[in-house]
Biotite code that builds the C-alpha atoms (Angstrom):
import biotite.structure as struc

atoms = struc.array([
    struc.Atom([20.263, -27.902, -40.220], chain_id="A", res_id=1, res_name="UNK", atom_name="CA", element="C"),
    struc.Atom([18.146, -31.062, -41.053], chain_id="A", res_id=2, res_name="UNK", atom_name="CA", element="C"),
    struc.Atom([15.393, -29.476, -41.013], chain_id="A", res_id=3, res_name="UNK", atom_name="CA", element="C"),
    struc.Atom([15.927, -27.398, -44.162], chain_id="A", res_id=4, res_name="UNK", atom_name="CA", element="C"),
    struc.Atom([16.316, -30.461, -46.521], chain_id="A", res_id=5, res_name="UNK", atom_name="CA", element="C"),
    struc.Atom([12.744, -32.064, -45.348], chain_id="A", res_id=6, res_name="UNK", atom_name="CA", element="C"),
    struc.Atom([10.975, -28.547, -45.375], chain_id="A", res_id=7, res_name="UNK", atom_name="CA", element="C"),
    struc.Atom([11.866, -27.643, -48.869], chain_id="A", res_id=8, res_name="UNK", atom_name="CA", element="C"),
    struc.Atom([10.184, -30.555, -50.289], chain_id="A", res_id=9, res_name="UNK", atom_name="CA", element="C"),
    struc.Atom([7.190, -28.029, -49.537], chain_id="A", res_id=10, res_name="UNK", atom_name="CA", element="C"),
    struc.Atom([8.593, -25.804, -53.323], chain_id="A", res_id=11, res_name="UNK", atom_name="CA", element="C"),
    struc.Atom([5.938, -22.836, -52.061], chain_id="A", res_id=12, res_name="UNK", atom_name="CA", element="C"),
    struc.Atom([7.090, -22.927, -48.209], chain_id="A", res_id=13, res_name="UNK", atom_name="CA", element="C"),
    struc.Atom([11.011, -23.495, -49.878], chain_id="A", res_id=14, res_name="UNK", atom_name="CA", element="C"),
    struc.Atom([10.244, -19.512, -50.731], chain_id="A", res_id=15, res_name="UNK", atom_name="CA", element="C"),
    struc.Atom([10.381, -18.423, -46.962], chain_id="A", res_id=16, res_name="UNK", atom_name="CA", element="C"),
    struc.Atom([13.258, -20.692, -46.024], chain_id="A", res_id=17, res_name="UNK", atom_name="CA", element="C"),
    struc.Atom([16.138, -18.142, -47.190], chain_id="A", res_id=18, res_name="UNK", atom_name="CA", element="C"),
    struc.Atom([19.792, -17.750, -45.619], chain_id="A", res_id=19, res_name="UNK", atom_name="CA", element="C"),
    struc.Atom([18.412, -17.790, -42.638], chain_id="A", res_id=20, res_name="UNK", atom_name="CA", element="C"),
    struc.Atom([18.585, -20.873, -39.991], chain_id="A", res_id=21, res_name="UNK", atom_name="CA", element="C"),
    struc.Atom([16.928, -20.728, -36.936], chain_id="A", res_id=22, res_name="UNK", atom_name="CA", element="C"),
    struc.Atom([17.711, -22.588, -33.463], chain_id="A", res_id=23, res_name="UNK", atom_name="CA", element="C"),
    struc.Atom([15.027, -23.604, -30.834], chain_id="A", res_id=24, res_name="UNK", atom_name="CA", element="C"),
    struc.Atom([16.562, -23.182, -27.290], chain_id="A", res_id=25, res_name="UNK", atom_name="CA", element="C"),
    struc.Atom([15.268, -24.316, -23.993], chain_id="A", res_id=26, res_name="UNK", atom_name="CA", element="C"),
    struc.Atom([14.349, -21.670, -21.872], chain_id="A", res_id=27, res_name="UNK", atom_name="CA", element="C"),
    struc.Atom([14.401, -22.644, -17.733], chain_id="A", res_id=28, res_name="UNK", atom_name="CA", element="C"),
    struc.Atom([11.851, -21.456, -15.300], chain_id="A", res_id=29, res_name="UNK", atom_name="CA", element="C"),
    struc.Atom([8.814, -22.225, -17.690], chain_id="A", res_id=30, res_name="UNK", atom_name="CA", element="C"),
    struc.Atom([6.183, -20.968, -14.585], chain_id="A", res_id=31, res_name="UNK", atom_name="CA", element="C"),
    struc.Atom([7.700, -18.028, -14.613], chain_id="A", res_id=32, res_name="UNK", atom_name="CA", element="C"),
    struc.Atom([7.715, -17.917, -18.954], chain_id="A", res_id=33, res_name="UNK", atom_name="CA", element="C"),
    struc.Atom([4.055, -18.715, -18.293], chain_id="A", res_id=34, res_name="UNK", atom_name="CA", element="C"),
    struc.Atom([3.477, -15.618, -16.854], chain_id="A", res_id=35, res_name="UNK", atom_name="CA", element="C"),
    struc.Atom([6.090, -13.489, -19.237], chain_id="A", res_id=36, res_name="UNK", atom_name="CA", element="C"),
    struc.Atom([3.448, -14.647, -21.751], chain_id="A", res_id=37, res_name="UNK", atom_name="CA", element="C"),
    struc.Atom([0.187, -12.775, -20.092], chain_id="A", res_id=38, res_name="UNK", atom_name="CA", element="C"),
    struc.Atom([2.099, -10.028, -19.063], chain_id="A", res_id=39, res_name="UNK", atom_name="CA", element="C"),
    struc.Atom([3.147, -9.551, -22.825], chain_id="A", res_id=40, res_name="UNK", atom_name="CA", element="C"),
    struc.Atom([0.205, -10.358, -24.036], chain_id="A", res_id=41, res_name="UNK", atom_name="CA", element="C"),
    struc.Atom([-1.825, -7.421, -26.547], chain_id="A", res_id=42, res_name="UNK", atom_name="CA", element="C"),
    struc.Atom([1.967, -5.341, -25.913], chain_id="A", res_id=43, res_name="UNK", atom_name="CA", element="C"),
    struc.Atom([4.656, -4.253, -27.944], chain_id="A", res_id=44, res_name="UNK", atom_name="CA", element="C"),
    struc.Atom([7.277, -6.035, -27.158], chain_id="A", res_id=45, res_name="UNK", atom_name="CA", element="C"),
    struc.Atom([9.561, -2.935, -26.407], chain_id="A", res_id=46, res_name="UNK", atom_name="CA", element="C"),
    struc.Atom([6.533, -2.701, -23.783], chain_id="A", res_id=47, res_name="UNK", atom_name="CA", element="C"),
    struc.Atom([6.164, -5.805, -22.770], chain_id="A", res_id=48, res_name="UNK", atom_name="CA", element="C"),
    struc.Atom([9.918, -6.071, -21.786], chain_id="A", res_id=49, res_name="UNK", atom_name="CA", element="C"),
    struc.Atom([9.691, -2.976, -19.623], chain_id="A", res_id=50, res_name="UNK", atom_name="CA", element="C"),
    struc.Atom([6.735, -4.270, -17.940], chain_id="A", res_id=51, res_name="UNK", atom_name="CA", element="C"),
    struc.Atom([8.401, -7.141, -17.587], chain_id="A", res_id=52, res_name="UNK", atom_name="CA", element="C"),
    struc.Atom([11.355, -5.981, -15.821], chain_id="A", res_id=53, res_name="UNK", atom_name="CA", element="C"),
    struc.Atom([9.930, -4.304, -13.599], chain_id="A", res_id=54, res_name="UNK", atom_name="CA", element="C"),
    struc.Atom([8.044, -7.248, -12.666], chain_id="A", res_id=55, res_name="UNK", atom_name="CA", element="C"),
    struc.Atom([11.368, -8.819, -11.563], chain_id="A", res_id=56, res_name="UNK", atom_name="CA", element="C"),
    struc.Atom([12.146, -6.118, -10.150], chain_id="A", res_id=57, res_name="UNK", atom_name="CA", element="C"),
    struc.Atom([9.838, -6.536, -7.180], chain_id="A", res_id=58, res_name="UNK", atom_name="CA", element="C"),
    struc.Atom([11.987, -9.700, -6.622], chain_id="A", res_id=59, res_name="UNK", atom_name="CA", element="C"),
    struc.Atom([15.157, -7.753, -6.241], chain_id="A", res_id=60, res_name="UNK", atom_name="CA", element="C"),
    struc.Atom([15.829, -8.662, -10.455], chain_id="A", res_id=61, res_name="UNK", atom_name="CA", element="C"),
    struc.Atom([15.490, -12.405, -9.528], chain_id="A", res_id=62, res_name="UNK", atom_name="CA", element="C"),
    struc.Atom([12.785, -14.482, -11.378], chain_id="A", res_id=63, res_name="UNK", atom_name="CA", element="C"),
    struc.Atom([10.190, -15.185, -8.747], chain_id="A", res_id=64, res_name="UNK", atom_name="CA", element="C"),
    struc.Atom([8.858, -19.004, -7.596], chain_id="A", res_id=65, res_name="UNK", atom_name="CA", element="C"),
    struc.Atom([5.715, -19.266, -7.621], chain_id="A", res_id=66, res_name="UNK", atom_name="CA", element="C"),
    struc.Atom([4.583, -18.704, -4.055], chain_id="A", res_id=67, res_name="UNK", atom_name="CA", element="C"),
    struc.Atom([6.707, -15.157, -3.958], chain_id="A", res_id=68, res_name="UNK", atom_name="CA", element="C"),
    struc.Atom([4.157, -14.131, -6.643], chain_id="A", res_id=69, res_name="UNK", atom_name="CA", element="C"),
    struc.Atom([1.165, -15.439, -4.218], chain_id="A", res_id=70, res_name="UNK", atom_name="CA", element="C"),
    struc.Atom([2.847, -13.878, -1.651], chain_id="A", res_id=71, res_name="UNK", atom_name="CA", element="C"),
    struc.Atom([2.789, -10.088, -3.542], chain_id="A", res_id=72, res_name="UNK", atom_name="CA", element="C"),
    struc.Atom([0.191, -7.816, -2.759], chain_id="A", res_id=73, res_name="UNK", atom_name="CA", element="C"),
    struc.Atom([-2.485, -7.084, -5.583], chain_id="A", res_id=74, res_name="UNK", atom_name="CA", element="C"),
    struc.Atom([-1.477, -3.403, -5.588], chain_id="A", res_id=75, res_name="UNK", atom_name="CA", element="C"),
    struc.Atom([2.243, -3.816, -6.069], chain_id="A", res_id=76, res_name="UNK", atom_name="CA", element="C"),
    struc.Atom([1.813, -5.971, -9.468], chain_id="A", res_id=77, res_name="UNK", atom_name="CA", element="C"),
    struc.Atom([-1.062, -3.388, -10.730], chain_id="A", res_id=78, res_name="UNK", atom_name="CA", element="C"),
    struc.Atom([1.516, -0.952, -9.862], chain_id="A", res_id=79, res_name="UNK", atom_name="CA", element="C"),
    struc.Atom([3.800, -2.201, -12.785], chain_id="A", res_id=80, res_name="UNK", atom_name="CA", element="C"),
    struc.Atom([1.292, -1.467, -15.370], chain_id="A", res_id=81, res_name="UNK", atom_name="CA", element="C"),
    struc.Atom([-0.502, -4.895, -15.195], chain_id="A", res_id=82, res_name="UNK", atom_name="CA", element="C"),
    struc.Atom([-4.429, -4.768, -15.933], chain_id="A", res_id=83, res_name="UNK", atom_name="CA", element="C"),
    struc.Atom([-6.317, -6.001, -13.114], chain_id="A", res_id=84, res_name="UNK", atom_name="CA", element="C"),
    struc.Atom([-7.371, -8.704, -15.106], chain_id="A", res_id=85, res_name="UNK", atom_name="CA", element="C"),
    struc.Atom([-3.579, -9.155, -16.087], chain_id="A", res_id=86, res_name="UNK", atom_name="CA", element="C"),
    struc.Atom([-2.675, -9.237, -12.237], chain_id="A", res_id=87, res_name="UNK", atom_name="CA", element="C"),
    struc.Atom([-5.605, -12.141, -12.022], chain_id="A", res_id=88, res_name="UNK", atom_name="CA", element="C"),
    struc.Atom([-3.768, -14.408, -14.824], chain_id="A", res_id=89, res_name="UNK", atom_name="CA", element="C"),
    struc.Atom([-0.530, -13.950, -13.214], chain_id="A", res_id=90, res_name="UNK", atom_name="CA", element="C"),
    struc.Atom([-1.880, -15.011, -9.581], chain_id="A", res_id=91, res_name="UNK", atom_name="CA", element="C"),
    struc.Atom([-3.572, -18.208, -11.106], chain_id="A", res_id=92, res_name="UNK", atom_name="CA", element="C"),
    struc.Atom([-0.935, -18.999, -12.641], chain_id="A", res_id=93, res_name="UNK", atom_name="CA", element="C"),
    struc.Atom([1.549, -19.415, -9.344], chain_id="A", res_id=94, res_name="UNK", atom_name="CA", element="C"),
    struc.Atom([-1.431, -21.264, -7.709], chain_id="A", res_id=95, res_name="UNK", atom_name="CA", element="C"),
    struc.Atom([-1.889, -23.593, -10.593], chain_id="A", res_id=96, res_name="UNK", atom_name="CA", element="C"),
    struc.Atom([1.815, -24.124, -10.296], chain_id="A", res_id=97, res_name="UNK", atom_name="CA", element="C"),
    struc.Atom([1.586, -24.930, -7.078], chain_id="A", res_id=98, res_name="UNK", atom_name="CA", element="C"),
    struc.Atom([-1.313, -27.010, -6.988], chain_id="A", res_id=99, res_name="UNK", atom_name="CA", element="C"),
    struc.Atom([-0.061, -29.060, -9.845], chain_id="A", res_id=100, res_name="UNK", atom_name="CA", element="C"),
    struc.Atom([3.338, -29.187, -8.723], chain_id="A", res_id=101, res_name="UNK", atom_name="CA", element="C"),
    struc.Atom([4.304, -27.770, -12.502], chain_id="A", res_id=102, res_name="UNK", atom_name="CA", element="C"),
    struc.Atom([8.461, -27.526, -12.698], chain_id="A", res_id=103, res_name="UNK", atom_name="CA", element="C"),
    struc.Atom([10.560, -27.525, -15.655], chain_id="A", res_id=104, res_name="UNK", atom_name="CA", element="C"),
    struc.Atom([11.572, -31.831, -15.447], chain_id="A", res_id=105, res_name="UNK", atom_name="CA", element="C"),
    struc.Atom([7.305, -32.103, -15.009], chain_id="A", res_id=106, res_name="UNK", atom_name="CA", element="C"),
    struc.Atom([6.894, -30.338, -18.237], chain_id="A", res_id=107, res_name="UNK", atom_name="CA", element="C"),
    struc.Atom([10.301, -31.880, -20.314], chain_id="A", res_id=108, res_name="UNK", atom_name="CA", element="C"),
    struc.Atom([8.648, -35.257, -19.481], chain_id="A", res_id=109, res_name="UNK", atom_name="CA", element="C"),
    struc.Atom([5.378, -34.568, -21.234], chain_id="A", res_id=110, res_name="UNK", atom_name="CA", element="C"),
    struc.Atom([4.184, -34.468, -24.741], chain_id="A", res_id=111, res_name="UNK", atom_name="CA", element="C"),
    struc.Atom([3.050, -31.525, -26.177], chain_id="A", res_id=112, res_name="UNK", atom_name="CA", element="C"),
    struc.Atom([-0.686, -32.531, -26.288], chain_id="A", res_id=113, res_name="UNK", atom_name="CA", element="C"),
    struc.Atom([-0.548, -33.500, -22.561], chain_id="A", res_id=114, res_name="UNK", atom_name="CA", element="C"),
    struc.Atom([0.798, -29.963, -21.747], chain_id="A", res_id=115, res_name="UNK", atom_name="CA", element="C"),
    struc.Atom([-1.994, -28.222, -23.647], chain_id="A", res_id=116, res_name="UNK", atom_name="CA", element="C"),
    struc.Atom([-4.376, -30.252, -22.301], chain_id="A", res_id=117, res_name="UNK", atom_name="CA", element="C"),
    struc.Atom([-2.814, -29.402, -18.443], chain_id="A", res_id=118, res_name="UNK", atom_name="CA", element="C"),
    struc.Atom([-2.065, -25.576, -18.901], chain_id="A", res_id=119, res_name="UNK", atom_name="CA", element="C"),
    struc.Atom([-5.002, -24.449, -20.957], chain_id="A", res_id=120, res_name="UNK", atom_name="CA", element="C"),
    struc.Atom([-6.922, -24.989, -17.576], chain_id="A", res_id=121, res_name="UNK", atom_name="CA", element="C"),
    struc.Atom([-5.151, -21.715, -15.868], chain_id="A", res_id=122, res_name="UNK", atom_name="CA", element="C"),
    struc.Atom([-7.690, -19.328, -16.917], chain_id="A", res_id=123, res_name="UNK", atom_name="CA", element="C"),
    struc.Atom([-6.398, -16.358, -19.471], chain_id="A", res_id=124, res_name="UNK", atom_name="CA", element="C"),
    struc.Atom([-4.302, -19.014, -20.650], chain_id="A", res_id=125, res_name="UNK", atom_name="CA", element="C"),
    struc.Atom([-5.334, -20.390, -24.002], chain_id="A", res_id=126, res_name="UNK", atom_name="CA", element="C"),
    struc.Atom([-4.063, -22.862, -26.742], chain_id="A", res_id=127, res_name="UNK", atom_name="CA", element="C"),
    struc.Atom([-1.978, -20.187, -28.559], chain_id="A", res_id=128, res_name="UNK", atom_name="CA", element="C"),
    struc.Atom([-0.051, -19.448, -25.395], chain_id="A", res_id=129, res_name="UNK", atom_name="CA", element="C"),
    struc.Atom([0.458, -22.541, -24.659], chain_id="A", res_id=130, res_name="UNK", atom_name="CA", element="C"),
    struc.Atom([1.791, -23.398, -28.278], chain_id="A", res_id=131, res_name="UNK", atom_name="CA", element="C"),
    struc.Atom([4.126, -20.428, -28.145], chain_id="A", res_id=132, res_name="UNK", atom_name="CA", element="C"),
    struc.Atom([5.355, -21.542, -24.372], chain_id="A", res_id=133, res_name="UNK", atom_name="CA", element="C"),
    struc.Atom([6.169, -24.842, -26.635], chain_id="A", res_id=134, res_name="UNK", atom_name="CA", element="C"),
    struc.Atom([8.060, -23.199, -29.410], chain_id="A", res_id=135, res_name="UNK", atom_name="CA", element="C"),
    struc.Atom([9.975, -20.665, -27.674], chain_id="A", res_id=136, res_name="UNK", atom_name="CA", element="C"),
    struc.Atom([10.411, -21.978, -23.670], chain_id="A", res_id=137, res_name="UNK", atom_name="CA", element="C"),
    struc.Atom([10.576, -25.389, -24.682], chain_id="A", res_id=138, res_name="UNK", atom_name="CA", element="C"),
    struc.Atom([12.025, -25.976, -27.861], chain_id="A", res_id=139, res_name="UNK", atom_name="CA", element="C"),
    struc.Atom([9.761, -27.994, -29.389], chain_id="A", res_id=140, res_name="UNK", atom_name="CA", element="C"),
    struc.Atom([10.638, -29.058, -33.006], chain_id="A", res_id=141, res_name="UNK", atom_name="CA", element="C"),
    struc.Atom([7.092, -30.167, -34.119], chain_id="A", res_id=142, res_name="UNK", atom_name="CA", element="C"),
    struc.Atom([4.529, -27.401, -33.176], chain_id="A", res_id=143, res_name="UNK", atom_name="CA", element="C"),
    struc.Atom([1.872, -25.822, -35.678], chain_id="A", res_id=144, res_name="UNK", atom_name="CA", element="C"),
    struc.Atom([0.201, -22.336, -34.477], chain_id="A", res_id=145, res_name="UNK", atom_name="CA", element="C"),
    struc.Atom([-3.110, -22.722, -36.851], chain_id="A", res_id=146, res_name="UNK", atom_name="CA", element="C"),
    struc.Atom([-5.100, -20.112, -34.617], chain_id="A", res_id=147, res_name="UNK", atom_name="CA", element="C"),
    struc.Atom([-2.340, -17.721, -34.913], chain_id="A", res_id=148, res_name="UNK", atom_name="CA", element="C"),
    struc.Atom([-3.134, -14.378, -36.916], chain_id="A", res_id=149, res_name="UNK", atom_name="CA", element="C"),
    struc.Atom([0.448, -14.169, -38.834], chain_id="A", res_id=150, res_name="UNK", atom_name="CA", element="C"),
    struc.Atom([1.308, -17.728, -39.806], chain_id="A", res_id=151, res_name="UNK", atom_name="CA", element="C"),
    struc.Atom([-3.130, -17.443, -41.150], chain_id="A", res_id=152, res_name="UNK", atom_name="CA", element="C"),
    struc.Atom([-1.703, -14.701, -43.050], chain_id="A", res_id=153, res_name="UNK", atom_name="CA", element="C"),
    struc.Atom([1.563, -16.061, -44.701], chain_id="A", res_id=154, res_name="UNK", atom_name="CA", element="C"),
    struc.Atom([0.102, -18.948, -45.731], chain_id="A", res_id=155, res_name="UNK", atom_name="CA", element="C"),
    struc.Atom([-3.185, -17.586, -47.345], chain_id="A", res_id=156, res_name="UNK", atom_name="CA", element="C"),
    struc.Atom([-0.727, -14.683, -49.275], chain_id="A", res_id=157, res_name="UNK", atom_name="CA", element="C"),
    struc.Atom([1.563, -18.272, -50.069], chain_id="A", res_id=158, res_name="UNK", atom_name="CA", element="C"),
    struc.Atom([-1.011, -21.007, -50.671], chain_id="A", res_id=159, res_name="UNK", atom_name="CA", element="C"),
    struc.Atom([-3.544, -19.151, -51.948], chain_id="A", res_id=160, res_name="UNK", atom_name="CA", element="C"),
    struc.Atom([-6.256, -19.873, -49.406], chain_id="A", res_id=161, res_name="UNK", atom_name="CA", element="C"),
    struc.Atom([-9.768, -18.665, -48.885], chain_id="A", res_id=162, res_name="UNK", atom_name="CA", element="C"),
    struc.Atom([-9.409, -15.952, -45.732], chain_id="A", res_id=163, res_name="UNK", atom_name="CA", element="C"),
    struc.Atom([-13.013, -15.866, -45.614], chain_id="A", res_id=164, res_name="UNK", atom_name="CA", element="C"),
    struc.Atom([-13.813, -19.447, -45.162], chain_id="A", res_id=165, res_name="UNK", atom_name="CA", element="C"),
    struc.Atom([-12.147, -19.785, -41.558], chain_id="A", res_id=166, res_name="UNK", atom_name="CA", element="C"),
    struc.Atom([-13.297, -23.444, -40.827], chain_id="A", res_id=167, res_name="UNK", atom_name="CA", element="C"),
    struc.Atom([-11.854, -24.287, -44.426], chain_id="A", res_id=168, res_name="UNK", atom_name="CA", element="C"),
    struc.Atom([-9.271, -22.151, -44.507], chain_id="A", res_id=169, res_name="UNK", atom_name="CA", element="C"),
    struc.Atom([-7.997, -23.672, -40.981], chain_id="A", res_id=170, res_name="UNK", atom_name="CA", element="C"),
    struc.Atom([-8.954, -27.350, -42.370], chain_id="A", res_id=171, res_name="UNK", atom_name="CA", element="C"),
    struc.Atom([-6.260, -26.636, -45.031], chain_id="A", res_id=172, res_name="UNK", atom_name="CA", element="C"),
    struc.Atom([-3.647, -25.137, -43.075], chain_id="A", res_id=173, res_name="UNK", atom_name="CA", element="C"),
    struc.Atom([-3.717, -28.084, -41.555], chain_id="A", res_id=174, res_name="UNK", atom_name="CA", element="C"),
    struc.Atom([-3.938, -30.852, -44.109], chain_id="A", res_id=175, res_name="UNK", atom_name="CA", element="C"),
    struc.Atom([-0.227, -28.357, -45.714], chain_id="A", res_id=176, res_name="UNK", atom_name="CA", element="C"),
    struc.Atom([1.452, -28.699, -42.259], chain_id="A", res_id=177, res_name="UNK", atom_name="CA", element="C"),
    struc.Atom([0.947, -31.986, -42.184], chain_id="A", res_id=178, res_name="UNK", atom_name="CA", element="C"),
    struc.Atom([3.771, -32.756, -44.326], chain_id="A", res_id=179, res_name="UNK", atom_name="CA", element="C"),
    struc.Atom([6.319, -30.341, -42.459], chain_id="A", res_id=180, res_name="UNK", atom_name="CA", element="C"),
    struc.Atom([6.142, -32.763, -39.714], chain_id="A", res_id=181, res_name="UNK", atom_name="CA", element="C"),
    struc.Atom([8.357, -33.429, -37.464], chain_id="A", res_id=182, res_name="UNK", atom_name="CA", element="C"),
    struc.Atom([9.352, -29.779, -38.048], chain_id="A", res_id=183, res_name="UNK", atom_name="CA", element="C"),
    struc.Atom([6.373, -27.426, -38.137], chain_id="A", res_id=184, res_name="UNK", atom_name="CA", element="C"),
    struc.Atom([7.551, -25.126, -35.608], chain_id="A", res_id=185, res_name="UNK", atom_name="CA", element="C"),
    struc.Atom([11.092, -24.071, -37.818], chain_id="A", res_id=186, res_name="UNK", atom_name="CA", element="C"),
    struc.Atom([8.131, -23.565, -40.801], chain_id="A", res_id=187, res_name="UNK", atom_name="CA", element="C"),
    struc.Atom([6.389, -21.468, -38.286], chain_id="A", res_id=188, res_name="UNK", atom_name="CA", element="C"),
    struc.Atom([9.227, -19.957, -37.525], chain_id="A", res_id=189, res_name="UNK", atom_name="CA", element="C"),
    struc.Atom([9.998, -19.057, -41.632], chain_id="A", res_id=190, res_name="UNK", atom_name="CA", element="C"),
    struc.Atom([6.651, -17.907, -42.514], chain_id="A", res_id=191, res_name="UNK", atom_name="CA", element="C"),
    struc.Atom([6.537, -15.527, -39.943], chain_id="A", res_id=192, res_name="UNK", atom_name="CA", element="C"),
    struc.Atom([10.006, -13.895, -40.771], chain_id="A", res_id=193, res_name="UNK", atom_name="CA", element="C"),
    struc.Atom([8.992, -14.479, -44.665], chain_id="A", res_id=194, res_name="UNK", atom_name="CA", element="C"),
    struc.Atom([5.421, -12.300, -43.835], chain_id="A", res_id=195, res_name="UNK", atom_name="CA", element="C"),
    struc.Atom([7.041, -9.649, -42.068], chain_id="A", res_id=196, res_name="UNK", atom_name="CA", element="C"),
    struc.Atom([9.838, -9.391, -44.721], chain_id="A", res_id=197, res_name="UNK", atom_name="CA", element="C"),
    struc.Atom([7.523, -9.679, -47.542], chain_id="A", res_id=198, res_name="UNK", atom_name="CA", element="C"),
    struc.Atom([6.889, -6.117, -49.822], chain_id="A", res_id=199, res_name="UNK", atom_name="CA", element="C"),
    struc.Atom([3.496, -5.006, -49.379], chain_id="A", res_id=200, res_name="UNK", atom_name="CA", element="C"),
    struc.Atom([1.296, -5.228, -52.897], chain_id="A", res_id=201, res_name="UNK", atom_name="CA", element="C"),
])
């Protein structure tokens, strides 16, 4: 993979990279990925994916559009172990969709800025989600998650950085990814594997 070559130029991130090559795929149906996203959200994932499929299971195991989710009554999604708040995020989510006219070709068309900008409006969905629905739904090659908890982690443990100073610590983070452009999501995608792999002092 290309990727490997330009990342490793980084000698402290080149410790993460491994055997191991990863492969971004495009995931169809992003509405309905939106709302995989809340439903998982603060869950396990062995959890989440129960919750989840018994969320398509109120759509005979089909993923829902939009408007079927309108369309469900307020008891039957709390009824799948969704939060009231949870059952909230979902519904604003199929209006949004709706009112925006938000499909997959919308979406492909965009840059990523554009669709943080557009989807951090639905409310209970914020800039991480959105960044994840980028990595993982859309494939995006060129994604850096600087609010999230494990990639903060990795690269204080790897580059040394002040955990205590967020505003600096983020600053940096920053200023390092820089340089793993156009590829910061497969670093992402190393440090968190490297964290979770790494022995615990």
């Amino acid at each position: 993979m290309e990727y490997i070559a330009h990342l490793q130029k980084d000698k402290k991130l080149a410790k993460t990279i491994g055997e191991e090559v990863h492969e971004l795929k495009l995931h169809p149906n992003i509405p309905v990925r939106i709302m995989a996203s809340i439903i998982s959200q603060q869950l396990s994932t062995k959890v989440a994916k129960v919750i989840f499929k018994r969320f398509l299971e109120l759509y005979k195991g089909k993923e829902p559009k939009p408007q079927q989710v309108l369309d469900t009554p307020f008891d039957a999604l709390r009824g799948i172990g969704l939060s009231n708040a949870k059952v909230s995020y979902v519904q604003n989510v199929a209006s949004f969709c709706i009112e925006h006219k938000i499909t997959d070709k919308k979406l492909l068309a965009m840059s990523n800025e554009e669709i943080i900008d557009l989807l951090v409006q639905i409310k209970g969905v914020g800039k991480w989600s959105v960044e994840m629905l980028l990595m993982f739904t859309l494939g995006r090659e060129d994604v850096f998650a600087v609010d999230d908890l494990g990639i903060q982690q990795a690269m204080t443990k790897l580059y040394k950085l002040d955990a205590a100073d967020k505003k600096g610590m983020k600053e940096k983070m920053l200023k390092l990814s820089a340089k793993w452009s156009p590829y910061r999501t497969y670093a992402c995608l190393h440090l968190w594997r490297w964290k979770d792999n790494t022995p615990k002092p």
